[in-house]
C-alpha positions as CSV (number, residue, x, y, z in Angstrom):
1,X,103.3,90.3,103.0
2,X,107.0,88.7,103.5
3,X,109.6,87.4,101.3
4,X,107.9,84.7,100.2
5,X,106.3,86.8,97.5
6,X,109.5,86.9,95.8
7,X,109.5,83.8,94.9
8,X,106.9,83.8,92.3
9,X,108.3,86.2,90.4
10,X,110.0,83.3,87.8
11,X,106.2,82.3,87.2
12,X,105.1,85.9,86.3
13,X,107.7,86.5,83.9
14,X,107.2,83.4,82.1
15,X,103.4,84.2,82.0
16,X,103.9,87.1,80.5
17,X,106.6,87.1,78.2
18,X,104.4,85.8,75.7
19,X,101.7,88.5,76.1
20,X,102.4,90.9,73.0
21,X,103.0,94.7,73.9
22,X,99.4,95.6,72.1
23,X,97.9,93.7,75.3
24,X,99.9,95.1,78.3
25,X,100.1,98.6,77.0
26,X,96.5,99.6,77.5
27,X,96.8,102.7,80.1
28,X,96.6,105.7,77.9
29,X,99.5,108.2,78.3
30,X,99.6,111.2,79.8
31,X,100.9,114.0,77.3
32,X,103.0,115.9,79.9
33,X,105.1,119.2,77.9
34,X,108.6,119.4,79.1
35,X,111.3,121.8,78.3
36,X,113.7,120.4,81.6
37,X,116.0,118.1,79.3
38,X,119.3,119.3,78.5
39,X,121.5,116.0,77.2
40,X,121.8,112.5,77.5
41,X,125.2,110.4,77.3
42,X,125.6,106.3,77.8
43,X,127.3,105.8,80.9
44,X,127.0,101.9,80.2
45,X,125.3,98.8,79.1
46,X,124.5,95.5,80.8
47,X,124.1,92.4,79.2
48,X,121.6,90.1,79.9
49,X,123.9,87.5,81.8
50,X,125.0,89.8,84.0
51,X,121.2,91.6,85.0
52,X,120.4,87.7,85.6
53,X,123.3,87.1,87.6
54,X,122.5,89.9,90.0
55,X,118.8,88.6,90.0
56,X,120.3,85.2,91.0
57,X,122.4,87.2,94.0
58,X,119.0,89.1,94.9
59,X,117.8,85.7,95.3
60,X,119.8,84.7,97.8
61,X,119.5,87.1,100.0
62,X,116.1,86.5,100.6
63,X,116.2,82.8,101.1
64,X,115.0,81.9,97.5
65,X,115.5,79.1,95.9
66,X,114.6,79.3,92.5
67,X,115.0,78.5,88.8
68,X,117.2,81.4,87.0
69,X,116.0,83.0,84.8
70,X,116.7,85.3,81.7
71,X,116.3,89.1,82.0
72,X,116.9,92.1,79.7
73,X,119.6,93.9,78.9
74,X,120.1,97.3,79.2
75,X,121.3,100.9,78.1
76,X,122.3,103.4,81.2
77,X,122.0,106.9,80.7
78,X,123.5,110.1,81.9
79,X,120.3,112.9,82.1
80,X,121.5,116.1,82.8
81,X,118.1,118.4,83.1
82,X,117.1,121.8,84.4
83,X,115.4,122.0,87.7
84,X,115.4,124.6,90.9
85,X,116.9,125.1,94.0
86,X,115.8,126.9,96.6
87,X,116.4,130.7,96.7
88,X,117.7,130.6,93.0
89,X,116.3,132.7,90.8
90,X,117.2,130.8,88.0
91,X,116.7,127.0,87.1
92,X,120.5,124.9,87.9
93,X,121.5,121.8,86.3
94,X,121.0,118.2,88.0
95,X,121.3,114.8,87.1
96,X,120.7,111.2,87.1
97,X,120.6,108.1,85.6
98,X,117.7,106.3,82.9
99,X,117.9,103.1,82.9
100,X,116.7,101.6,79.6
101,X,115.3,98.2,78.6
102,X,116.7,97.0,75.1
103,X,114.7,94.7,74.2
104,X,111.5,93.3,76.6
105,X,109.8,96.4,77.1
106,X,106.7,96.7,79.5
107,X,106.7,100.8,79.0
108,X,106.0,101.7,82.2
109,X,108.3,103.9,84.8
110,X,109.3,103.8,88.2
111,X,111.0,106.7,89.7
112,X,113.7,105.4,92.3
113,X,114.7,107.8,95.3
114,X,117.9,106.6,97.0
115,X,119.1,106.3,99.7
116,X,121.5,108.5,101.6
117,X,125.0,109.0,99.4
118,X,128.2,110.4,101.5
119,X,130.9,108.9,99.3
120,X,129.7,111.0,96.0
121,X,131.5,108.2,93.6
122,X,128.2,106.1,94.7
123,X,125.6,108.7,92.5
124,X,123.4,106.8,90.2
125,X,124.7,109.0,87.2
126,X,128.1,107.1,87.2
127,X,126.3,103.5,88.2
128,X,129.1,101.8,89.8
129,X,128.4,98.6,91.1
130,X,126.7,98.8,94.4
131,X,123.5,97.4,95.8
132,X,121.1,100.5,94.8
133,X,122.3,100.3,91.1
134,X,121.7,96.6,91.4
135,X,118.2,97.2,92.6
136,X,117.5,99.4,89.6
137,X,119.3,97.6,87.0
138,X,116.6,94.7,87.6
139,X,114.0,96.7,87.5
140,X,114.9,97.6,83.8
141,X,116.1,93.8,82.9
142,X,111.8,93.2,84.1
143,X,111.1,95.6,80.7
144,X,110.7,99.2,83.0
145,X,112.0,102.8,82.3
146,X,114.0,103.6,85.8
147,X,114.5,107.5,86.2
148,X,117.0,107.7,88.8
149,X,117.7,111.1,90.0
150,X,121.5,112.2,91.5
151,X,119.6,114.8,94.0
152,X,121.0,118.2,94.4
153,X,124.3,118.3,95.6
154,X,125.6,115.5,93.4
155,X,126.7,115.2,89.8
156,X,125.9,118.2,87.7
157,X,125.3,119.7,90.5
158,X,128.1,119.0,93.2
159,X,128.7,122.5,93.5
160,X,125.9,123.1,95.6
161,X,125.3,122.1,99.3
162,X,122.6,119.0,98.8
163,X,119.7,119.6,101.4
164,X,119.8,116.3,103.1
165,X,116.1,115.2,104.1
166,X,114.5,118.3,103.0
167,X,110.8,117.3,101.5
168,X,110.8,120.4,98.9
169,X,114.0,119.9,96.9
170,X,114.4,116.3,96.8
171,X,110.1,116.4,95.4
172,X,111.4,118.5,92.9
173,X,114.3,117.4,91.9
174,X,112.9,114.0,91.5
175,X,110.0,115.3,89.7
176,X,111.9,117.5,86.9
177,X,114.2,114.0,86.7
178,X,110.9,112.1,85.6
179,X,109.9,115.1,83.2
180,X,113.4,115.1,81.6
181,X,113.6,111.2,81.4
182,X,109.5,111.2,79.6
183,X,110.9,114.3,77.3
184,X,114.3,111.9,76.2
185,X,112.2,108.6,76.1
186,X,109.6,110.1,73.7
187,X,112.2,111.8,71.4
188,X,113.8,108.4,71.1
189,X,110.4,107.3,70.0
190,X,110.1,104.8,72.7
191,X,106.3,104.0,73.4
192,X,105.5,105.5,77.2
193,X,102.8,103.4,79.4
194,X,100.0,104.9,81.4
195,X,101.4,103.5,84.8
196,X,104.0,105.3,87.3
197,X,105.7,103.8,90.0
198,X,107.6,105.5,92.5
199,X,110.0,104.0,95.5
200,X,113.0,104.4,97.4
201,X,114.4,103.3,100.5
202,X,115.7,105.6,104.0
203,X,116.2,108.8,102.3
204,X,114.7,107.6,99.4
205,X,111.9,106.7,101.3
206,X,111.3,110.1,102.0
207,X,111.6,111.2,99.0
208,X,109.6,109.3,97.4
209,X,106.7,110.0,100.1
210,X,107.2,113.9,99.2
211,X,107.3,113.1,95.3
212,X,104.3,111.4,95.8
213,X,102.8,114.0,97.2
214,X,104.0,116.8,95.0
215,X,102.3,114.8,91.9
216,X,98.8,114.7,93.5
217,X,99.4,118.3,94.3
218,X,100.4,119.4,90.8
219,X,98.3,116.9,89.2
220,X,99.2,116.2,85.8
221,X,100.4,112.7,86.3
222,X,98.9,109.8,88.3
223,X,100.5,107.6,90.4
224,X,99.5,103.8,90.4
225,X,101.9,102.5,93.1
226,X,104.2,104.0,95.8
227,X,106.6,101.8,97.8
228,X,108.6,104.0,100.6
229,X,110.9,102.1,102.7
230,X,112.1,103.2,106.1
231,X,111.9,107.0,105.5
232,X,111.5,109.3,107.9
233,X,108.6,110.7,107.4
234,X,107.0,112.2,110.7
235,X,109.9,114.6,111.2
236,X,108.2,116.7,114.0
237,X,107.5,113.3,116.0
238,X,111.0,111.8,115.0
239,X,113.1,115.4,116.5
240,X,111.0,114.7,119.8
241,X,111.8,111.0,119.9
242,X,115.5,111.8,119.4
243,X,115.7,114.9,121.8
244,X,114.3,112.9,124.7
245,X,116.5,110.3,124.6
246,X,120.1,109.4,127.4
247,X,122.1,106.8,124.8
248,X,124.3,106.7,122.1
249,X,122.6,107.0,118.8
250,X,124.1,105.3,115.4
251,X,122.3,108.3,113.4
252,X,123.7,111.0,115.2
253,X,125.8,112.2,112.5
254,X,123.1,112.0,110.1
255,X,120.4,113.9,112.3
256,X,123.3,116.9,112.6
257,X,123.4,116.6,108.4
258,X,119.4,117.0,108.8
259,X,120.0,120.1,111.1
260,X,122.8,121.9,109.2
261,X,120.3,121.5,106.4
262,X,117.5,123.1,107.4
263,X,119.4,126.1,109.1
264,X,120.9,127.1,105.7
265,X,117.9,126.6,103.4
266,X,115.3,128.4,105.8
267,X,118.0,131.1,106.4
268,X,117.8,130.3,110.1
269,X,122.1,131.0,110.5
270,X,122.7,130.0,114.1
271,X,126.4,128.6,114.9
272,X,126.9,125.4,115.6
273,X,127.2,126.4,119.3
274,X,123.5,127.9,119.3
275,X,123.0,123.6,119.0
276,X,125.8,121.4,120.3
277,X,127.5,121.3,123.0
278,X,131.5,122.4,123.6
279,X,134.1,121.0,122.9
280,X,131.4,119.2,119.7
281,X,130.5,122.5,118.5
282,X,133.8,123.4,117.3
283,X,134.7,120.2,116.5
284,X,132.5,120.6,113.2
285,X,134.1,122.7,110.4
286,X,131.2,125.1,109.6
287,X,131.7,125.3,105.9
288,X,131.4,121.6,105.3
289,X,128.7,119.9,106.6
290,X,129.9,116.3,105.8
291,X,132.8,116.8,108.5
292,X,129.9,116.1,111.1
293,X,130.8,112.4,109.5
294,X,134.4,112.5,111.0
295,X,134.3,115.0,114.0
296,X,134.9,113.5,117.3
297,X,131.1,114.0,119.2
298,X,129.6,112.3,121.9
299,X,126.3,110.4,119.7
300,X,124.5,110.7,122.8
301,X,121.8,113.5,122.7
302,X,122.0,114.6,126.4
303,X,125.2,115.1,126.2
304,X,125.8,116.6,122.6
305,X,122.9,119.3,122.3
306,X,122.7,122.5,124.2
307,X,119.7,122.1,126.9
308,X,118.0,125.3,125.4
309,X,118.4,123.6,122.2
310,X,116.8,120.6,123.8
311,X,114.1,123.0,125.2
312,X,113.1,124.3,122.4
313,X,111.8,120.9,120.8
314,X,110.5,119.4,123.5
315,X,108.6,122.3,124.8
316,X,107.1,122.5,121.2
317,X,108.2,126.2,121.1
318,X,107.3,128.4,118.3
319,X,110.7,129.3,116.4
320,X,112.0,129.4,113.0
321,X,113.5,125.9,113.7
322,X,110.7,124.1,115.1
323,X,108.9,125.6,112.0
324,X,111.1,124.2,109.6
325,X,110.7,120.9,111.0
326,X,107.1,120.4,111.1
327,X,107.3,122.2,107.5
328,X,109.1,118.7,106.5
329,X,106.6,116.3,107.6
330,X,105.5,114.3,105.1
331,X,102.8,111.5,106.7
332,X,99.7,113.4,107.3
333,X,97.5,113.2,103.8
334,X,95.8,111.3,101.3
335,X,97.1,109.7,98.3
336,X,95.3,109.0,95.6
337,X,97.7,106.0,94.4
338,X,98.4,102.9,96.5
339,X,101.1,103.3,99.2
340,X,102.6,100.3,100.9
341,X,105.0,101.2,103.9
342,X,108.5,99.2,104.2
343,X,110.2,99.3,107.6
344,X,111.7,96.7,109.9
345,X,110.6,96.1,113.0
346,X,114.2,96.5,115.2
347,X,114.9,99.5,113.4
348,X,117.0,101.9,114.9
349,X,118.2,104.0,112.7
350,X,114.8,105.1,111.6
351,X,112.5,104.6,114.3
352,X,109.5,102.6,112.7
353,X,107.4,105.0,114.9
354,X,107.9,107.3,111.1
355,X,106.5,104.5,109.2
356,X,103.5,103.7,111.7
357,X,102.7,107.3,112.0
358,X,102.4,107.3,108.6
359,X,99.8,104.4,108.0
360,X,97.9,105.4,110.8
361,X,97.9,109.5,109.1
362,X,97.3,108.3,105.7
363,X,94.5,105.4,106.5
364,X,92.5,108.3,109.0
365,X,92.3,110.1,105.3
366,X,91.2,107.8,103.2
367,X,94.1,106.8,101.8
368,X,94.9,103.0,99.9
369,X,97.9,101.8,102.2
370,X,99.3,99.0,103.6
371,X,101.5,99.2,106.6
372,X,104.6,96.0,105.6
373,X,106.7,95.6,108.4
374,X,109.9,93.3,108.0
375,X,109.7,91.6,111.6
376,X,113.0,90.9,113.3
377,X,115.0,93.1,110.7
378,X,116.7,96.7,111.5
379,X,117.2,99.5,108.9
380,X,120.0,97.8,107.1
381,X,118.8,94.1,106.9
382,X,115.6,95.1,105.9
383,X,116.6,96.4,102.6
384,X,116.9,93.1,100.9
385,X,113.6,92.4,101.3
386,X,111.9,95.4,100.9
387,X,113.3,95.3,97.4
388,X,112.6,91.8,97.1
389,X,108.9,92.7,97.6
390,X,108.4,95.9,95.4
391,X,110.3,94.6,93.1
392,X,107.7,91.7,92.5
393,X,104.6,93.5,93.4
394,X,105.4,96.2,90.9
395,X,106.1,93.9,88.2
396,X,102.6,92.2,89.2
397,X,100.7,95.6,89.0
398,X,102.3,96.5,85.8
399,X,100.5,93.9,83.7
400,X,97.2,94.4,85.8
């Protein structure tokens, strides 16, 4: 697959704008009971012009060359919705953003995971005007339900610590953000398809491999098509990879978010000094994990991390650590939907060993997936055309 696909988008929508909603709507829905919704608010609404004017911008990006055309407008919602978080006894409030066709409806949903947020202006709840809104917004101007989900940390619930790249809470999260968004869509009366789609790109590609797999596992829904883009999903084989290495790293911050993570959520509690390093270690203001962003560390791994640190994962020891890590991993099963795996070749932010891991895991099991790899791109420029690709094939698929 390669950009090229992107292009026939304008033919598809012409196609099937005539087709009435009697004839796409075929896929029986799934009567799923939900008591997770607390409220709803309209954070905004796009008009038509301007949905078609960012499709004309995605366009670009990706070489095309084609006709404009006319999408949707649409309604953006607020959800706020109950959900857990780990060692809580009681449910917390989250949110995110539904995005909500007005008028060319396909009925269909697609759960998008995104990417990692430091700035926390940038949450889909609030919808400003950067590239992941964008991505979404088009999705709902094609006639789909978008259930958007903040994460924990963010929006109704920024006064938690959100557990960056941890499988469990961002499943969950994600999860009780498609059960709240069904519960509002249905009490609107709006008519709910059969099909679910679910993507996301870097952290959202994670994500969105761990939602996956939390809705085989629970089983009440049924996925038809999951599109994860550069996550990191093999996060056993990705601390190894990263340990070994002598050179300055660009993700070095982020892989200390991942670690100050992990030690708080699976109670582990070691100072930053049992990991980095002085002068790093003190260099990082242990009650806010987000300073690792603006502390002045060396990003090179042999110098930052403490050798028994270093020992410890790549001698495979058995600790609490090394436990939680592996306990993260989310690449070796079988999904019952189709997966297609997004990741650029000269990535090196997330090394596409994640993604290749992945297909080779999830092919051994019997599972339907596709191994896409963006040649020549790195994490960042691949993102135009991994969404430039899911964004067509689901639109194909949806009608299929």
């Amino acid at each position: 697959m390669n950009k090229k696909l992107f292009y026939f988008l304008p033919i598809f929508i012409l196609f099937y704008s005539c087709v009435k909603d009697d004839d796409i709507n075929d896929s029986p829905d799934v009567d799923i009971k939900s008591d997770l919704f607390v409220k709803a608010e309209v954070v905004k609404k796009i008009s038509s012009e301007d949905i078609t004017a960012i499709y004309k911008g995605s366009m670009s990006t990706v070489g095309g060359n084609q006709p404009t055309i006319k999408l949707d407008a649409v309604t953006v919602y607020k959800i706020t919705y109950k959900t857990t978080y780990p060692g809580k006894t009681e449910k917390i409030l989250a949110s995110g953003a539904l995005i909500v066709p007005d008028n060319v409806k396909n009925n269909h949903i697609v759960s998008y995971q995104h990417g990692t947020i430091i700035n926390p202006t940038e949450i889909p709840s609030l919808f400003g005007p950067n590239t992941q809104n964008h991505f979404t917004a088009l999705f709902g101007g094609l006639g789909f339900y978008v259930s958007v989900p903040d994460y924990l940390g963010y929006g109704a619930s920024a006064d938690q610590f959100h557990i960056y790249e941890h499988g469990e809470s961002l499943a969950t999260a994600s999860y009780d953000m498609l059960l709240a968004s069904r519960e509002f869509l249905a009490s609107q009366d709006e008519k709910l398809g059969g099909k679910l789609f679910l993507t996301g790109y870097s952290e959202g590609g994670y994500a969105t491999m761990a939602l996956h797999q939390h809705i085989e596992e629970i089983g009440d829904l049924a996925v038809t098509a999951s599109a994860p883009g550069a996550g990191s999903y093999d996060k056993w084989g990705f601390a190894q990879e990263i340990l070994s290495k002598n050179e300055p790293l660009p993700f070095i911050q982020n892989y200390l978010w991942v670690l100050a993570s992990y030690n708080s959520v699976y109670n582990i509690n070691k100072p930053w000094s049992y990991y980095l390093n002085e002068p790093y270690a003190s260099a990082i203001d242990v009650t806010n994990p987000l300073s690792v962003f603006t502390a002045n560390i060396d990003t090179n791994p042999a110098n930052l991390f403490t050798q028994s640190f270093k020992d410890e994962i790549l001698n495979d020891m058995n600790t609490p650590l090394t436990n939680a890590i592996k306990d993260n991993n989310r690449f070796d099963w079988k999904a019952n939907g189709e997966v297609r795996l997004y990741y650029g070749t000269e990535d090196n932010f997330v090394y596409p060993a994640n993604s290749i891991s992945a297909y080779n895991a999830m092919k051994a099991k019997g599972t339907n997936v596709t191994s896409v790899p963006i040649e020549g791109k790195d994490h960042f420029t691949a993102a135009d055309t991994y969404a430039a690709n899911v964004l067509t094939w689901f639109y194909i698929i949806s009608f299929l």
